[in-house]
FIMAR-925337 format. One record per residue: residue in one letter; y, x, z of N, C-alpha, C in turn. Coordinates in nm, 3 decimals, padded with zeros to 5 digits. Atoms other than C-alpha are relative to their C-alpha. Example, Ala and Ser with C-alpha at 12.3 -4.5 7.8 and 13.67 -1.06 7.14 Angstrom:
# residues 2
- A  -00.119  00.089  00.000  -00.450  01.230  00.780  00.120  00.090  00.000
- S  -00.119  -00.082  -00.006  -00.106  01.367  00.714  00.109  -00.077  00.073
END
This chain:
# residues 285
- X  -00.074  -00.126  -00.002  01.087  07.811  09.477  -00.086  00.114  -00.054
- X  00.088  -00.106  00.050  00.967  08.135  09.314  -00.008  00.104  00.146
- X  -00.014  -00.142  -00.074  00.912  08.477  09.468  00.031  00.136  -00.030
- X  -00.057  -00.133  00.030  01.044  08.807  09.493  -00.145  00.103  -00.037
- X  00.098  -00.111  00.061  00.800  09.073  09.263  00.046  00.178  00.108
- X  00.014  -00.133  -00.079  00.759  09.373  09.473  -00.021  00.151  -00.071
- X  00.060  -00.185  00.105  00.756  09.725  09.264  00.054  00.115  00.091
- X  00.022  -00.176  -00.087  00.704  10.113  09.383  00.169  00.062  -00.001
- X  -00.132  -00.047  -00.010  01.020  10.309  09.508  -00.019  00.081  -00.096
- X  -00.009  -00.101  00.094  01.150  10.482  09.251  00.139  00.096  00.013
- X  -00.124  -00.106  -00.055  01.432  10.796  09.330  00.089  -00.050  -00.116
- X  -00.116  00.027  00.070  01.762  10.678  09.173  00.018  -00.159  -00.086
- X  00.011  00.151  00.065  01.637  10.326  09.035  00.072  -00.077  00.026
- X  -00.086  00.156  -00.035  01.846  10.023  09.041  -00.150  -00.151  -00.025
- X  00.102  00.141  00.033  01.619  09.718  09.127  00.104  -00.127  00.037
- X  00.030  00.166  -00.025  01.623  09.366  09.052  -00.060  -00.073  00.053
- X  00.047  00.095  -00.022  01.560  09.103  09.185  -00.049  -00.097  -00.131
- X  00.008  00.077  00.080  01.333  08.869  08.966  -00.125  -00.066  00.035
- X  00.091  00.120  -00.029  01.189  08.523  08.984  -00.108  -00.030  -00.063
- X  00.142  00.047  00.085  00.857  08.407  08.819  -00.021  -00.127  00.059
- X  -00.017  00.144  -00.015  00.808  08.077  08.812  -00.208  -00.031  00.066
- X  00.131  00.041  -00.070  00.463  07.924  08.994  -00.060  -00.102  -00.069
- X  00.087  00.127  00.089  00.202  07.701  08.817  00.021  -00.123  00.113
- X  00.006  00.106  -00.062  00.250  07.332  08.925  -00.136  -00.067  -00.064
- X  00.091  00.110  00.009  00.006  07.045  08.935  -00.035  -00.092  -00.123
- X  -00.008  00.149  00.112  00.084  06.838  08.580  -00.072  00.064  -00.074
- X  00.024  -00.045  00.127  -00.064  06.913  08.254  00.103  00.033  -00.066
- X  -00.082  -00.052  00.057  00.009  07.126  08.054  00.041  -00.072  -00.145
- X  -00.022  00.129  00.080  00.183  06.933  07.791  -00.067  00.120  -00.203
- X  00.035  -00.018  00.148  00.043  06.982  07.406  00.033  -00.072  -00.176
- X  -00.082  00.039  00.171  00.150  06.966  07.041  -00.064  -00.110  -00.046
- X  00.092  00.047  00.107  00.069  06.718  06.860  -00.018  00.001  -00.077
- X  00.101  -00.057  00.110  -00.159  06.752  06.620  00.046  -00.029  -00.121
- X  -00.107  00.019  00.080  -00.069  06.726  06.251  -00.111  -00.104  -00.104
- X  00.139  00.065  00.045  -00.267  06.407  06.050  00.012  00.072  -00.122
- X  00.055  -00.081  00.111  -00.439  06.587  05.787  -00.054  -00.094  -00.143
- X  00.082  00.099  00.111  -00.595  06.209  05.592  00.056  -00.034  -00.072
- X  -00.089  00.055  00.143  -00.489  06.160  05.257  00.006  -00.127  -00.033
- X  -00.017  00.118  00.044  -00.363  05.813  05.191  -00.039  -00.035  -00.129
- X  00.012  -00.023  00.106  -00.463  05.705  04.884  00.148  -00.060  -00.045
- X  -00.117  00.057  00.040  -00.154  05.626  04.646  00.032  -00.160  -00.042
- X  -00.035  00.191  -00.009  -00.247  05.235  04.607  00.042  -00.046  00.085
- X  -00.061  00.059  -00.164  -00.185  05.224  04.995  00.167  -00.044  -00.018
- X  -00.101  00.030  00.024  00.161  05.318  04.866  00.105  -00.047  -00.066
- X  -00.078  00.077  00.082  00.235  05.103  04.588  00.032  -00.144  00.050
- X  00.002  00.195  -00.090  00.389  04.767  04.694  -00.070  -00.110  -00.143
- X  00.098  00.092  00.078  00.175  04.455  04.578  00.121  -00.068  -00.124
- X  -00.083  00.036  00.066  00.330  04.331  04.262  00.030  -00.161  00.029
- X  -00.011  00.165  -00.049  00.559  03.994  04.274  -00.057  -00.094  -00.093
- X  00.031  00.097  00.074  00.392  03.697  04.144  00.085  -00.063  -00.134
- X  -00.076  00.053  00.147  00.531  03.578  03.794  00.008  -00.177  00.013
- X  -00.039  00.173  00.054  00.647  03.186  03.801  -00.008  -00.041  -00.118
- X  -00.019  00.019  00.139  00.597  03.024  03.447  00.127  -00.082  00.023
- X  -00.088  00.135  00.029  00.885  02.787  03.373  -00.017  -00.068  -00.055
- X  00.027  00.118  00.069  00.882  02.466  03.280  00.060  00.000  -00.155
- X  -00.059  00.018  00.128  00.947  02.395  02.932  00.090  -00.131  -00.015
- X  -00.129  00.086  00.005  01.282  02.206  02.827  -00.027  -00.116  -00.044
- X  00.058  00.141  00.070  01.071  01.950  02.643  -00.116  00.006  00.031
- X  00.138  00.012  -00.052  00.731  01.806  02.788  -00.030  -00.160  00.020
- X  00.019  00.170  -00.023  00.519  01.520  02.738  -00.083  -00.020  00.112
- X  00.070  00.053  -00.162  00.402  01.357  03.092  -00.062  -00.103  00.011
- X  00.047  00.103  -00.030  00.179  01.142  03.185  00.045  -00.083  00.120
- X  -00.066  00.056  -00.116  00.323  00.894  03.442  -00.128  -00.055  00.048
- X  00.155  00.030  -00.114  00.042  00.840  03.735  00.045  -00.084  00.110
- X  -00.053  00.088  -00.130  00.291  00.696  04.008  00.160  -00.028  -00.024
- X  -00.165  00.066  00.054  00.629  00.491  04.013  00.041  -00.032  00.187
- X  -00.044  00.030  -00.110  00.812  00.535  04.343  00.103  -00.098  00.036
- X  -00.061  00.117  -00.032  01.091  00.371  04.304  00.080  00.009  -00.161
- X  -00.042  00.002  00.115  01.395  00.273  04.018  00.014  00.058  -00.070
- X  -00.086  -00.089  00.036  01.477  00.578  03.924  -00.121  00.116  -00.015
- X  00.072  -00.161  -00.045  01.171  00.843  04.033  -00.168  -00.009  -00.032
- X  00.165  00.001  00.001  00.810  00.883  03.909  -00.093  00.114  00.028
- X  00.094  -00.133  -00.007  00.527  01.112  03.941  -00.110  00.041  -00.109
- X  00.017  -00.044  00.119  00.413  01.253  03.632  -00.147  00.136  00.019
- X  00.062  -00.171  00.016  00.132  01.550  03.529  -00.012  00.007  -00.149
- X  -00.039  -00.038  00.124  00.227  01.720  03.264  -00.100  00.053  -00.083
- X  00.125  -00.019  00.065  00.033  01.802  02.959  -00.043  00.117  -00.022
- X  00.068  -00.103  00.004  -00.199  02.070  02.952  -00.046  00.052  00.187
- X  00.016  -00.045  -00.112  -00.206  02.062  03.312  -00.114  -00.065  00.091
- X  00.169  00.014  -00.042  -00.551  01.963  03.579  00.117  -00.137  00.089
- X  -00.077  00.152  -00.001  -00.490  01.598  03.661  00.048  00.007  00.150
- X  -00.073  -00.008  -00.148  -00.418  01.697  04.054  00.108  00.097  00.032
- X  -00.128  -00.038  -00.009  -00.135  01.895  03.940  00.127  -00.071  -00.021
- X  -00.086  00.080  00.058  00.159  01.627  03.953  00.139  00.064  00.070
- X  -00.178  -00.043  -00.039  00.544  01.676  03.980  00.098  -00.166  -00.001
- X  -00.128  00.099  00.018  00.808  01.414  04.094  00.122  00.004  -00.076
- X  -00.153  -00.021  00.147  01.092  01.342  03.829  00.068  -00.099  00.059
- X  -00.070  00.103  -00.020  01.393  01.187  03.908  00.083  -00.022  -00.105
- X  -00.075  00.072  00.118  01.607  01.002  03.636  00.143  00.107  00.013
- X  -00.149  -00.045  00.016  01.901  01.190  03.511  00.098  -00.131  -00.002
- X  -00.098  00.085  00.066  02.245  00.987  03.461  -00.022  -00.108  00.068
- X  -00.001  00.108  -00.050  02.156  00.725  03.705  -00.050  -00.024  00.124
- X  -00.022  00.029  -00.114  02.099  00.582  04.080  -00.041  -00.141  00.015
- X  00.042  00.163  -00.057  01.874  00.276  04.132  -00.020  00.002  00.165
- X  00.005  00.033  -00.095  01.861  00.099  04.454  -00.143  00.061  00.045
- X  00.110  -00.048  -00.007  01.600  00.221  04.686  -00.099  -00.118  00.045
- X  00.035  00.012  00.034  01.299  00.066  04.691  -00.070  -00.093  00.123
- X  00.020  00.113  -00.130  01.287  -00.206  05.030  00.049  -00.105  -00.016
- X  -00.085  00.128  -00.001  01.256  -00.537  05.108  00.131  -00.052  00.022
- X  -00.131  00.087  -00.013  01.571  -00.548  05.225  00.084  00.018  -00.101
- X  -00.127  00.057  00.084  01.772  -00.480  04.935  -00.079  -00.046  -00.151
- X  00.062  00.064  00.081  01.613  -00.712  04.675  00.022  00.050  -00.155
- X  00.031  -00.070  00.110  01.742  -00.546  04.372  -00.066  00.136  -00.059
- X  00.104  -00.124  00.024  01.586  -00.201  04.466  -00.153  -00.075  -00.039
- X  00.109  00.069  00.024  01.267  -00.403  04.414  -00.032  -00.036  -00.106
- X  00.042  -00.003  00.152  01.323  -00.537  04.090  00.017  00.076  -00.054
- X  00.019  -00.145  00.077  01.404  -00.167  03.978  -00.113  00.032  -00.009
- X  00.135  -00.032  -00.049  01.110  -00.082  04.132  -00.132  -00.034  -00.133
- X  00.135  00.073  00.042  00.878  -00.326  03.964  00.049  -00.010  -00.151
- X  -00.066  -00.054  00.151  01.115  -00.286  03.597  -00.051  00.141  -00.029
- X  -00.005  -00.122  -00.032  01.049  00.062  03.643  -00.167  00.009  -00.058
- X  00.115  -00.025  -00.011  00.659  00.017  03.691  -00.041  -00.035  -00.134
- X  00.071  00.062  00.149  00.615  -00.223  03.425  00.019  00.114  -00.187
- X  -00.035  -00.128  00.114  00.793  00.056  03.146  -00.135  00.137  00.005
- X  00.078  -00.180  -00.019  00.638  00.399  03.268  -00.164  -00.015  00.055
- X  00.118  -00.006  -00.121  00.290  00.283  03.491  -00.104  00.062  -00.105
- X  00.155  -00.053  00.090  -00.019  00.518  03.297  00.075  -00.057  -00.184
- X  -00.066  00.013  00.129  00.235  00.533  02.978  00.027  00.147  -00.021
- X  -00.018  -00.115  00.090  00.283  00.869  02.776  00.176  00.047  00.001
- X  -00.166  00.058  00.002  00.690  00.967  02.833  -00.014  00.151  -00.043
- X  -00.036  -00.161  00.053  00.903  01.301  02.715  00.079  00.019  00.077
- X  -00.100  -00.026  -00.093  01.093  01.460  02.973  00.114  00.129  -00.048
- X  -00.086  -00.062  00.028  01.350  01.658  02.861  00.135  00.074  00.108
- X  -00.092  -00.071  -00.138  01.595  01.927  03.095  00.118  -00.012  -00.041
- X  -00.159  -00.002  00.061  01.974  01.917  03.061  00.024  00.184  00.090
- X  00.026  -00.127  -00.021  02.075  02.205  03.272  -00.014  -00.016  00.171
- X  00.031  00.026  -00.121  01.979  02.111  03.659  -00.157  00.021  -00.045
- X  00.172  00.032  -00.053  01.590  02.173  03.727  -00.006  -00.060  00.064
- X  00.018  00.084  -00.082  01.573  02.047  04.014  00.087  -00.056  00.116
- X  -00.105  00.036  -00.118  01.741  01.835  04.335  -00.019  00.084  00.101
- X  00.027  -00.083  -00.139  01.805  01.963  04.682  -00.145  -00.034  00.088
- X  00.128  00.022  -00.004  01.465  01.803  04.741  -00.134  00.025  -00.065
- X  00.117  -00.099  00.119  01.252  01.983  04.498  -00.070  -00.087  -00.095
- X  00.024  00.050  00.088  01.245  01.704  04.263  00.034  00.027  -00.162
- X  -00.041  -00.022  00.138  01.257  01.755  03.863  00.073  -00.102  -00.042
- X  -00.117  00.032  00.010  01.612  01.679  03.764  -00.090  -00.033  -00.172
- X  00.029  00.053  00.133  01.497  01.486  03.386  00.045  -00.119  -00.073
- X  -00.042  00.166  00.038  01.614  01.234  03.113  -00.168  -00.020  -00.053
- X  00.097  00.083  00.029  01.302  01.012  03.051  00.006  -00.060  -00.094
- X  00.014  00.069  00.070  01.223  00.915  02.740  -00.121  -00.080  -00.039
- X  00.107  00.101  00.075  00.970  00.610  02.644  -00.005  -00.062  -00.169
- X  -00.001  00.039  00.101  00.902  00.550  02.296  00.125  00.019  -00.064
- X  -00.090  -00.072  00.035  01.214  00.796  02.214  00.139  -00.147  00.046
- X  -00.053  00.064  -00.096  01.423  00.543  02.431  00.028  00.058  00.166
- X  -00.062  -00.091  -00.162  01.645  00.704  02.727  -00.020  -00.147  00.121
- X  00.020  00.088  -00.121  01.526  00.506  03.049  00.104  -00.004  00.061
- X  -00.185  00.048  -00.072  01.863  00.537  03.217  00.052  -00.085  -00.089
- X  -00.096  00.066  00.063  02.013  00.386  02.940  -00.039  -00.173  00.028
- X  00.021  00.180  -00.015  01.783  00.066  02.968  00.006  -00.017  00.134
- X  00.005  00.101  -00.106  01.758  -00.003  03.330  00.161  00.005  00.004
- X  -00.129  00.055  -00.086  02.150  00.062  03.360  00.053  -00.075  -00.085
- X  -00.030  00.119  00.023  02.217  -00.198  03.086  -00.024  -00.108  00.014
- X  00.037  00.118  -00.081  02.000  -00.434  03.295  00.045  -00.036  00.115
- X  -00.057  00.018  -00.120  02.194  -00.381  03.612  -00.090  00.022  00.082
- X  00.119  -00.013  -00.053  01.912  -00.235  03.741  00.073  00.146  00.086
- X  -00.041  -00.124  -00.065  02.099  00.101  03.828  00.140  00.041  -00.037
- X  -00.121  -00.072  00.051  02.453  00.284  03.817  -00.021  00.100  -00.024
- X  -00.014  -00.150  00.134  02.558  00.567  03.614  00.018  00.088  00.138
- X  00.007  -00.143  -00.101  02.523  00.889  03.819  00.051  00.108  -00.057
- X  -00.043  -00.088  00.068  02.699  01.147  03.607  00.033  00.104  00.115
- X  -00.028  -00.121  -00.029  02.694  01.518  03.770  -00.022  00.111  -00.071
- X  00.008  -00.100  00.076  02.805  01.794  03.608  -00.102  00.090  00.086
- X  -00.015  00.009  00.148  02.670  01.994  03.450  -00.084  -00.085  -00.105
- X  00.098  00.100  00.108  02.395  01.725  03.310  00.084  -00.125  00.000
- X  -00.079  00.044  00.031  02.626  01.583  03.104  -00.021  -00.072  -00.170
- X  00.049  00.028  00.117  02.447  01.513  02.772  00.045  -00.151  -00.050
- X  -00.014  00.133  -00.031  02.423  01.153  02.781  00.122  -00.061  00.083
- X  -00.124  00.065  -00.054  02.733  01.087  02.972  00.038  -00.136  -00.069
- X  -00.051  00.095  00.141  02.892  00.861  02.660  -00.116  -00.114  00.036
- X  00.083  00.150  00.054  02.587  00.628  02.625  -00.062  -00.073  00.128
- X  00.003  00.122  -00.079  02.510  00.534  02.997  00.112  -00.041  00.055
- X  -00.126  00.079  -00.046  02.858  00.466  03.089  -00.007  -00.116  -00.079
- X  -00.018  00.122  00.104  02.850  00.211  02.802  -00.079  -00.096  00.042
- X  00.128  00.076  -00.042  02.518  00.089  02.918  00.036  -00.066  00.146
- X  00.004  00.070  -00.118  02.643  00.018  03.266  00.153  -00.075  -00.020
- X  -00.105  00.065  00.039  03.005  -00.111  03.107  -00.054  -00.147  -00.036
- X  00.029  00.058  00.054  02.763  -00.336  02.910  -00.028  -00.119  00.114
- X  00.064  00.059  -00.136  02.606  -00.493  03.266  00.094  -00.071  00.059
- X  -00.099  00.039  -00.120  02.942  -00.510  03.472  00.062  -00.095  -00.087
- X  -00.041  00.117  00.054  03.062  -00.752  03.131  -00.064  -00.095  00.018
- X  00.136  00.105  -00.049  02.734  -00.977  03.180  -00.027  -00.035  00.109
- X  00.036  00.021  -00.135  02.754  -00.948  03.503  -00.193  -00.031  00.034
- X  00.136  00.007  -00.046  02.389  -00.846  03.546  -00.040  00.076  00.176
- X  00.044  -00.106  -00.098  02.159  -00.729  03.802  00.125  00.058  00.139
- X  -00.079  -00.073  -00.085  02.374  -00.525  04.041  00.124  -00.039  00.003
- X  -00.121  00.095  -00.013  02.687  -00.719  03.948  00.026  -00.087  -00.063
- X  -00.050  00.134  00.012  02.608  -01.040  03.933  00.027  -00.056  00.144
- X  -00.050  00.089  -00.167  02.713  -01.088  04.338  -00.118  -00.092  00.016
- X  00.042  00.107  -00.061  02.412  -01.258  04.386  -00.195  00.066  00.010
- X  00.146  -00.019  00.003  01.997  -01.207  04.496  -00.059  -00.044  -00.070
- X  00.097  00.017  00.136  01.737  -01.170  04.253  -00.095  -00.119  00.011
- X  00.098  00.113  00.000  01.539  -01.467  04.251  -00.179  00.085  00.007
- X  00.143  -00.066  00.028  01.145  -01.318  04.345  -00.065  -00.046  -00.040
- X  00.122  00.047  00.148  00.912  -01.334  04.125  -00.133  00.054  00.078
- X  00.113  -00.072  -00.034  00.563  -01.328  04.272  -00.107  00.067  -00.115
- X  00.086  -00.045  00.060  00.294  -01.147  04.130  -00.121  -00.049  00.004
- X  00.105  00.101  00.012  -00.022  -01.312  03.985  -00.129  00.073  00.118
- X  00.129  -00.028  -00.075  -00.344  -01.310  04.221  -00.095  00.108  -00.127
- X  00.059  -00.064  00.054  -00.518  -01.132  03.931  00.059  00.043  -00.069
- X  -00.049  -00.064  00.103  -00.420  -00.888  03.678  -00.130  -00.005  -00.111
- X  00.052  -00.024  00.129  -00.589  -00.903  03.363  00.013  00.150  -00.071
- X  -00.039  -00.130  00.112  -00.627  -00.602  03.103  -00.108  00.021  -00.116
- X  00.085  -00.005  00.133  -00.732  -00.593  02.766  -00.014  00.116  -00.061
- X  00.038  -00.105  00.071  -00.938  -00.336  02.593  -00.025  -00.017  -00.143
- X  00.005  00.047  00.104  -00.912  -00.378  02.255  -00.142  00.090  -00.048
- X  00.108  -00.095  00.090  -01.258  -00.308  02.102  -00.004  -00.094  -00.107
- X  00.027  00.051  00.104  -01.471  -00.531  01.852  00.061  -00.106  00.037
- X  -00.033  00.129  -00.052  -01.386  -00.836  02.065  00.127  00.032  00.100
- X  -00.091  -00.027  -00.077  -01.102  -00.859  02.303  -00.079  -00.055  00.157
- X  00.042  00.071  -00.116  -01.238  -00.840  02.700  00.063  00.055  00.045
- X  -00.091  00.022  -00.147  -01.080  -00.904  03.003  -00.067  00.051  00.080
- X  00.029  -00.016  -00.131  -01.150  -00.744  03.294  00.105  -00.006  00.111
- X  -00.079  00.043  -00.095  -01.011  -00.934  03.596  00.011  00.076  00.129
- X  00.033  -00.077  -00.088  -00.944  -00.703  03.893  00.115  -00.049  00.098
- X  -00.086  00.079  -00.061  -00.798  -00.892  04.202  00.046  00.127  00.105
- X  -00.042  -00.069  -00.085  -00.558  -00.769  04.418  00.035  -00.052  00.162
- X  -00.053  00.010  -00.166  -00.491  -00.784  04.808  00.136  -00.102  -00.013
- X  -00.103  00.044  -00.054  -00.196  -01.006  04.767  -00.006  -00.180  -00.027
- X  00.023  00.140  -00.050  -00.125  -01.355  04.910  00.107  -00.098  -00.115
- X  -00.103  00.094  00.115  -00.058  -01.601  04.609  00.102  -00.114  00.027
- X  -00.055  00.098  -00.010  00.224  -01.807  04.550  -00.015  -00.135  -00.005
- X  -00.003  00.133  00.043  00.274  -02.157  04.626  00.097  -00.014  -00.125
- X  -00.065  00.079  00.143  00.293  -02.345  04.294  -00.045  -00.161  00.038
- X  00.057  00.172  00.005  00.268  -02.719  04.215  -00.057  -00.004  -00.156
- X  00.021  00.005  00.153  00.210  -02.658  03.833  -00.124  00.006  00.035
- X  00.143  00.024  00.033  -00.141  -02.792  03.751  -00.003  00.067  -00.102
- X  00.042  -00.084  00.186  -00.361  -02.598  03.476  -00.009  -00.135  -00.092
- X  00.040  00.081  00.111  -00.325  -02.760  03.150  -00.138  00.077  -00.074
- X  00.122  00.012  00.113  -00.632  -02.785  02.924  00.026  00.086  -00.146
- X  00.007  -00.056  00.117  -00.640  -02.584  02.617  -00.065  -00.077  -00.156
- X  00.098  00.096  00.072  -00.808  -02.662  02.291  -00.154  -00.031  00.014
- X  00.135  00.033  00.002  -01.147  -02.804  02.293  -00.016  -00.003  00.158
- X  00.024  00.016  -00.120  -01.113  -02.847  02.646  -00.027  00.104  00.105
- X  -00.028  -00.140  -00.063  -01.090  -02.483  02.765  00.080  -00.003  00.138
- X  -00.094  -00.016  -00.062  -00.924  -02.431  03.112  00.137  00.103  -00.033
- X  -00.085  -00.200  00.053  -00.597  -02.169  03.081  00.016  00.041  00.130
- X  00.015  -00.062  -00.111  -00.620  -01.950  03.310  00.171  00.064  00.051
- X  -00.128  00.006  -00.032  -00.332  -01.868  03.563  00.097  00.126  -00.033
- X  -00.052  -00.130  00.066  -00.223  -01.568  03.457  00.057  -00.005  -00.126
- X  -00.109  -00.015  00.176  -00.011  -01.457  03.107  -00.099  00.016  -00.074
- X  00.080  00.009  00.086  -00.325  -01.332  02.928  -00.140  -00.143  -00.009
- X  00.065  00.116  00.032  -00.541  -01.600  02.783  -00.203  00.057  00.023
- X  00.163  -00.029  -00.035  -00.943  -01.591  02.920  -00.068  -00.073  -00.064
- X  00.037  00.032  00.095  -01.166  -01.650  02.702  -00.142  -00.122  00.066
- X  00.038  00.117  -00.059  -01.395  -02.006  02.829  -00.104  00.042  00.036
- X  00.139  -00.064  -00.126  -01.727  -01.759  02.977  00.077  00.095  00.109
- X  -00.105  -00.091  -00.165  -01.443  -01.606  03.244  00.033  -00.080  00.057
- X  00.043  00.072  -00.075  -01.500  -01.740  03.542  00.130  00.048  00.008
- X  -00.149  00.016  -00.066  -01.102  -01.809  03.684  00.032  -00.068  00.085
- X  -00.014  00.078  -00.089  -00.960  -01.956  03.976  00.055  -00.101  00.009
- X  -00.007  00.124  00.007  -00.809  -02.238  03.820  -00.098  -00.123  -00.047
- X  00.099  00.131  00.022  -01.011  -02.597  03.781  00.077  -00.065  -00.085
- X  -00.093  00.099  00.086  -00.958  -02.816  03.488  -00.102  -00.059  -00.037
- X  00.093  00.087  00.016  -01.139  -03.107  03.405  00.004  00.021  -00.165
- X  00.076  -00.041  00.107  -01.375  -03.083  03.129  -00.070  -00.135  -00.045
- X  00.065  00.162  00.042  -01.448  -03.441  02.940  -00.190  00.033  -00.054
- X  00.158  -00.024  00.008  -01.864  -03.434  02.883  00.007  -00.033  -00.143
- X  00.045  00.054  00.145  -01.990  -03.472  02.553  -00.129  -00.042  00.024
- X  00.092  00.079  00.020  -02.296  -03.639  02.429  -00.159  00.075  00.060
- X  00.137  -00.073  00.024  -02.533  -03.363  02.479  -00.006  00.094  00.144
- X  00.006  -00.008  -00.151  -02.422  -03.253  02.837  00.006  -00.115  00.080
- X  -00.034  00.108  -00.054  -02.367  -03.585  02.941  -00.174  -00.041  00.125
- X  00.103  00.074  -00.062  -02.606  -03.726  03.240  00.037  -00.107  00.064
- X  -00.041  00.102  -00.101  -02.572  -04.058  03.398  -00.025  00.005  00.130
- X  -00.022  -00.061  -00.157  -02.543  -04.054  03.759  -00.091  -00.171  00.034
- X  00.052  00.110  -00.068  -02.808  -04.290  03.965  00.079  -00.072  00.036
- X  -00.080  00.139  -00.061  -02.689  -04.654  04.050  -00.059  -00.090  00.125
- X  00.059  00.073  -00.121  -02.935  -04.750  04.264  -00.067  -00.127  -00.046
- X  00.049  00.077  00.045  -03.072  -04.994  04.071  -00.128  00.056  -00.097
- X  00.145  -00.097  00.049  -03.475  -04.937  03.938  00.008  -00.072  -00.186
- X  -00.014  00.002  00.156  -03.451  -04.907  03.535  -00.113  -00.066  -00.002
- X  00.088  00.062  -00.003  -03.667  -05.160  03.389  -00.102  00.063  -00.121
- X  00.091  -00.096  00.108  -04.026  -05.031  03.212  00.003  -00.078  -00.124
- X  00.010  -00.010  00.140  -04.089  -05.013  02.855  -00.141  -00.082  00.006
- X  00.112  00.124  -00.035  -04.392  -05.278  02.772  -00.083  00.130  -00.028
- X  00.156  -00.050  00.033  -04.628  -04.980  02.700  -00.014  00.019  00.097
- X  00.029  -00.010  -00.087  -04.599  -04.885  03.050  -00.100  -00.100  00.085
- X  -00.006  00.163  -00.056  -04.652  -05.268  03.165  -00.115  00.016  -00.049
- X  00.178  00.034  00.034  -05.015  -05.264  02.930  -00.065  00.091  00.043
- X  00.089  -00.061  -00.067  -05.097  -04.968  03.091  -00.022  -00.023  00.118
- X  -00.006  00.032  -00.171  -05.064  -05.078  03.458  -00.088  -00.085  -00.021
- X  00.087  00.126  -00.059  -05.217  -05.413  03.387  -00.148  00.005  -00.059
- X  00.161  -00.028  00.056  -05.510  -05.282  03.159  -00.006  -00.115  -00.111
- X  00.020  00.026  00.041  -05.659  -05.468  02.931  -00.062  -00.183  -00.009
- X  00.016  00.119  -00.010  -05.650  -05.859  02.876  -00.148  -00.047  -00.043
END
């Protein structure tokens, strides 16, 4: 509550009454202050956005990995060899790539044998990429559309989505060509497996042709086929490329002796001496 101010009588005055207010207990409250520090004007430029290059519509790739019928993994040229991009096949839809469905498998391994550490041209229609951030591409090998060959092997169906529509015409034909032959994918029936050799071979063509044999982890097939003999008595080795007779291989083939490797094998019986031996033992008559 305030209080009543007390002033001197004055003859004829009219007084007021008036309140004045009493200091309380809080702080007294204060302005705040005004910041005076000049920002600099880089504070207030925003950081610029990064620039994306785009891919170019035509690019030659190196193929480094083969996932399955249809999808590889490529690094493109001019680019640092741990920059790779997955490509998936335009115009087509191979099986995927498990034991259980036996023709994803031979896509698979059709697939490998074409593109594996081969030189290809990838070319864009108008999709970049899938809802999986794969590069939407037709694949060409040796100016040969890869959709076109695995889907006239029955290796894959035609996949046509607009708008990559280029090729439409020539793999429909290609998979028309299949469903008359009844290949692959419709011949109603499992692929017969084909194992893969205990060794791979690979030839470097220099002055001479050498092999270097580099075995792999996998458990060879039973065969009954014996190695045949070559000329001059050469083993052939089990594999498709031919080893040349100082490469040691894991097949055995008998090797007839000639005159000049030949040793006779002890009989057990003591060879009888030559008479000069006989005049040397007994000396002199």
């Amino acid at each position: 509550m305030g209080c009543v101010q007390a002033t001197p009588a004055t003859p004829g005055a009219v007084y007021r009454k008036e309140t004045v207010a009493l200091p309380t207990g809080g702080p007294t409250p204060r302005p705040t202050p005004i910041n005076t520090r000049v920002i600099p004007l880089e504070a207030l430029t925003p950081a610029p956005t990064p620039t994306i290059t785009p891919l170019p519509d035509e690019v030659r790739a190196l193929v480094v990995g083969i996932i399955d019928g249809d999808t590889i993994t490529v690094v493109m040229d001019g680019d640092p060899p741990g920059l790779t991009y997955t490509v998936r096949y335009l115009g087509i839809d191979a099986p995927p790539n498990t034991a259980s469905i036996p023709w994803g498998v031979v896509a698979f391994e059709t697939n490998r044998k074409l593109t594996n550490g081969r030189v290809v041209r990838l070319e864009r229609d108008q999709t970049d990429v899938d809802s999986e951030g794969n590069l939407l591409r037709y694949v060409f090998l040796d100016d040969v559309l890869l959709s076109i060959t695995l889907a006239e092997q029955g290796l894959a169906r035609a996949n046509i989505v607009e708008p990559d529509t280029r090729f439409q015409t020539e793999i429909l034909e290609a998979e028309g060509q299949a469903r008359a032959g009844q290949l692959g994918l419709w011949s109603n029936r499992s692929p017969t497996p084909t194992p893969r050799p205990a060794v791979s071979p690979t030839t470097a063509l220099t002055g001479t042709v050498t092999l270097t044999i580099t075995p792999e982890i996998v458990e060879p097939a039973e065969s009954t086929a014996q190695p045949e003999a070559t000329e001059e008595g050469a083993p052939a080795a089990t594999s498709e490329a031919t080893v040349e007779p100082e490469t040691t291989t894991t097949g055995e083939a008998e090797v007839e002796p000639t005159a000049e490797t030949f040793t006779p094998e002890p009989t057990g019986e003591t060879p009888p001496r030559s008479n000069s031996s006989e005049t040397d033992l007994q000396g002199p008559e």
